[in-house]
C-alpha positions in Angstrom: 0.0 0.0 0.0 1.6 3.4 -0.6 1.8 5.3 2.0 1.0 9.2 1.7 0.8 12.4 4.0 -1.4 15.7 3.2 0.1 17.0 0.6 3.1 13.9 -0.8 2.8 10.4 -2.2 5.8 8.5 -0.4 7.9 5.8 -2.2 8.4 2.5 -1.1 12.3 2.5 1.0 12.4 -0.9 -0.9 12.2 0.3 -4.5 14.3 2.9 -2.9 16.8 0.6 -2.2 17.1 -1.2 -5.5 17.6 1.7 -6.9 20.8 2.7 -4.9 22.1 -1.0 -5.1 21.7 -0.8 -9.1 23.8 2.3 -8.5 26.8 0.7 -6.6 26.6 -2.2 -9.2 27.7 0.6 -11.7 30.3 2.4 -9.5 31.8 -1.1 -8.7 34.2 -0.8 -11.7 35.2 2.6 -11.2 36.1 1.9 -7.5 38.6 -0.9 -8.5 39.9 1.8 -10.5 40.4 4.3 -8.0 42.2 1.3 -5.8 44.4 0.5 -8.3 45.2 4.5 -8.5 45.7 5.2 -5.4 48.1 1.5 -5.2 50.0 3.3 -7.9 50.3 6.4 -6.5 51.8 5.0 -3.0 54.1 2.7 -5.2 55.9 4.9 -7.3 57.5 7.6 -5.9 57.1 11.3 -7.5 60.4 10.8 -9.0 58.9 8.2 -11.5 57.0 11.2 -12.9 55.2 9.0 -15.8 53.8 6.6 -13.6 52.9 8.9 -11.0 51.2 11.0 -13.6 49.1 8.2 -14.7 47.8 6.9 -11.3 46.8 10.9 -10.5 45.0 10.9 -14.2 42.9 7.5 -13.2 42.1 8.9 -10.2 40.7 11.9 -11.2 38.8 10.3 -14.1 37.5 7.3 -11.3 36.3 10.1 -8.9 34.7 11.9 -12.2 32.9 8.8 -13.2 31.6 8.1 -9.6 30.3 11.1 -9.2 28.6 11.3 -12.7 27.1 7.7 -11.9 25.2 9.1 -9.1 24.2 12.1 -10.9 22.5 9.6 -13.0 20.6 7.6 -11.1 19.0 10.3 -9.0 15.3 9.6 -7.7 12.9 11.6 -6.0 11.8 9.9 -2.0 8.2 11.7 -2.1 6.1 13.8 -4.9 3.0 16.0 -4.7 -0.3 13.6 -4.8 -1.0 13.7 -8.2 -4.9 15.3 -8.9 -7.9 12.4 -8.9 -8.3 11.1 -12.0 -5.5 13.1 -13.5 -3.2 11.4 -16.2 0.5 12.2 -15.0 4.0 11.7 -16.9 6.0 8.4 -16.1 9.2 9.7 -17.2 11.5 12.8 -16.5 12.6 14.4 -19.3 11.0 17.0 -22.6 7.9 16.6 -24.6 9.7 16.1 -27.9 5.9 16.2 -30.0 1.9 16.3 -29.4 0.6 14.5 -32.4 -2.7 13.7 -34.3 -2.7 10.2 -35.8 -5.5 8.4 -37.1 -7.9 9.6 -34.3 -5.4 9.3 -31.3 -3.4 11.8 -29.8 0.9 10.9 -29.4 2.8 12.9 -26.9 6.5 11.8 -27.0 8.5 12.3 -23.8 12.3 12.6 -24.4 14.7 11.5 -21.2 18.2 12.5 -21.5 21.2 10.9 -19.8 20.6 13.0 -16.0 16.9 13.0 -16.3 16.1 11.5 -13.0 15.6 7.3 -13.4 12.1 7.2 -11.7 9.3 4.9 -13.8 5.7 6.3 -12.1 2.6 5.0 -13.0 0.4 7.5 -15.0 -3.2 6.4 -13.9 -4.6 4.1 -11.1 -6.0 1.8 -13.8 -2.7 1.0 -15.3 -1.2 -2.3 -16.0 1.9 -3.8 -17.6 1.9 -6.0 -20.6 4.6 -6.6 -22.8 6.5 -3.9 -21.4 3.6 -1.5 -22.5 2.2 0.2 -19.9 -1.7 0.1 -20.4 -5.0 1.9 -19.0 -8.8 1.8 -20.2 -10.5 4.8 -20.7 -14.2 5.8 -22.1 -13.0 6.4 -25.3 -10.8 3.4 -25.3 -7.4 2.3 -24.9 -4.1 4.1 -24.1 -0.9 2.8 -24.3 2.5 4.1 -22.8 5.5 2.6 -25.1 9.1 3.0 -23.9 11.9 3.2 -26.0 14.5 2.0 -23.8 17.5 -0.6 -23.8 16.9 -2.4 -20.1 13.3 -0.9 -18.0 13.4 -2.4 -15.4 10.2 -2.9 -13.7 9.8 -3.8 -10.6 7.7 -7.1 -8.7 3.9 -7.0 -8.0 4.5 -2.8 -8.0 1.2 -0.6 -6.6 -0.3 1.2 -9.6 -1.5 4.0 -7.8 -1.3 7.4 -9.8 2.5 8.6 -9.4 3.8 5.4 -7.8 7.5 4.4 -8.4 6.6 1.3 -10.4 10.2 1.2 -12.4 13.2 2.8 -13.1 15.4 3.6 -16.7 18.9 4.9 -17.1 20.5 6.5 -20.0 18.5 8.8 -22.5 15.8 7.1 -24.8 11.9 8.1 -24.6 8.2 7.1 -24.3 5.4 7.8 -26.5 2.1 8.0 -24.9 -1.0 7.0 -27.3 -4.6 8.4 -26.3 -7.5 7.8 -27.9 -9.6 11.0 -29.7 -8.5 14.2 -30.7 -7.2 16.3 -26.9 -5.9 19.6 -26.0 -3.7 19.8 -23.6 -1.8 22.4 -22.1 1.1 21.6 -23.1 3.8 21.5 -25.9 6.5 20.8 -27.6 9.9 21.7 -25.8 7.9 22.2 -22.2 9.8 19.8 -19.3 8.4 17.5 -17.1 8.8 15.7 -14.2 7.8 12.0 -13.2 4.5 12.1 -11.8 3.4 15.8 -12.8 -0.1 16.1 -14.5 -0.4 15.5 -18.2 -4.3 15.6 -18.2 -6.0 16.4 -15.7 -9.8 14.9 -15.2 -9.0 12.2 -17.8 -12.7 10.6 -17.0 -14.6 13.7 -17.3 -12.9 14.9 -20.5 -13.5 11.5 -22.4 -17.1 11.2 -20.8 -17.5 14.6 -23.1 -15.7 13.5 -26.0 -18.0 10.2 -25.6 -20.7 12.0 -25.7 -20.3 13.9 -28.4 -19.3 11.2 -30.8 -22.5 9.4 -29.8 -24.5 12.4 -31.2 -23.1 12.5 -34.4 -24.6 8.7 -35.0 
């Protein structure tokens, strides 16, 4: 059950935790690095210049990399309870496009390489198939497609709107395919965080869009 105060959706300490263990798996090689560096260094005197040089160079670079390892696996502990029925972003990162296509609307959410790792789920009625995150709406199906090497996902998660229910490293994207024609407010080249409000009142806007098509038959 996700837990949740006034005002902040809380994440699970254990999803918490694979997160920061993923993390060390990367740093491992860089730490071996930095042993081996610092081995050098107390090895060779400073009068062996080249060698000396060469274990200060690794070092640097080892303590470079750690620190840009964290940088990209950065997560967020608690977020702002998402609005009822809203529809919220699963991803970090820069809507890239809004399309129209064939009767659906596509809005393409870009992550780049420090975009913070969080996967959150965009509506209490999702689901995961096939790595597609999925949700029934009144005007039918919407589908969240992630174009990812490795998503991991993690076991039996809580679907609740803005719940950690994954993480992603690295830069890559998700489309997000609604059905009918919506406005949003929002646009091309706007940023986004994990969990923020894409469409708010999702129910009440397809009940409308529902109903119109309905009188047009």
């Amino acid at each position: 059950m996700v837990e949740k105060t006034d005002k902040y959706l809380l994440t699970d300490v254990n999803h918490l935790r694979r997160i920061k263990f993923a993390q060390f798996r990367r740093q491992i090689p860089v730490l071996i690095v930095l042993a081996l560096a610092i081995i050098m260094n107390s090895i060779f005197p400073t009068n062996n210049r080249l060698l000396y040089d060469i274990a200060l160079i690794l070092a640097i670079l080892a303590i470079a990399t750690y620190i840009f390892i964290g940088l990209c696996f950065r997560y967020r502990q608690r977020i702002p309870i998402p609005p009822e029925n809203a529809l919220v972003s699963p991803l970090q990162g820069k809507i890239a496009y809004i399309r129209k296509n064939e009767g659906r609307t596509l809005i393409n959410i870009r992550k780049n390489l420090l975009d913070r790792v969080e996967i959150r789920s965009p509506h209490h009625s999702t689901h995961l198939e096939n790595n597609v995150l999925q949700f029934d709406t009144p005007a039918g199906k919407a589908y969240i497609r992630f174009n990812f090497k490795n998503p991991y996902w993690f076991a039996e998660p809580d679907y609740t709107t803005g719940n950690l229910i994954g993480m992603v490293t690295g830069s890559g994207s998700c489309t997000i395919s609604l059905p009918g024609d919506i406005s949003l407010n929002l646009e091309a080249g706007d940023n986004i965080d994990a969990g923020e409000p894409l469409w708010e009142g999702l129910y009440a806007q397809s009940n409308n869009a529902s109903s119109s098509s309905y009188e047009g038959i």
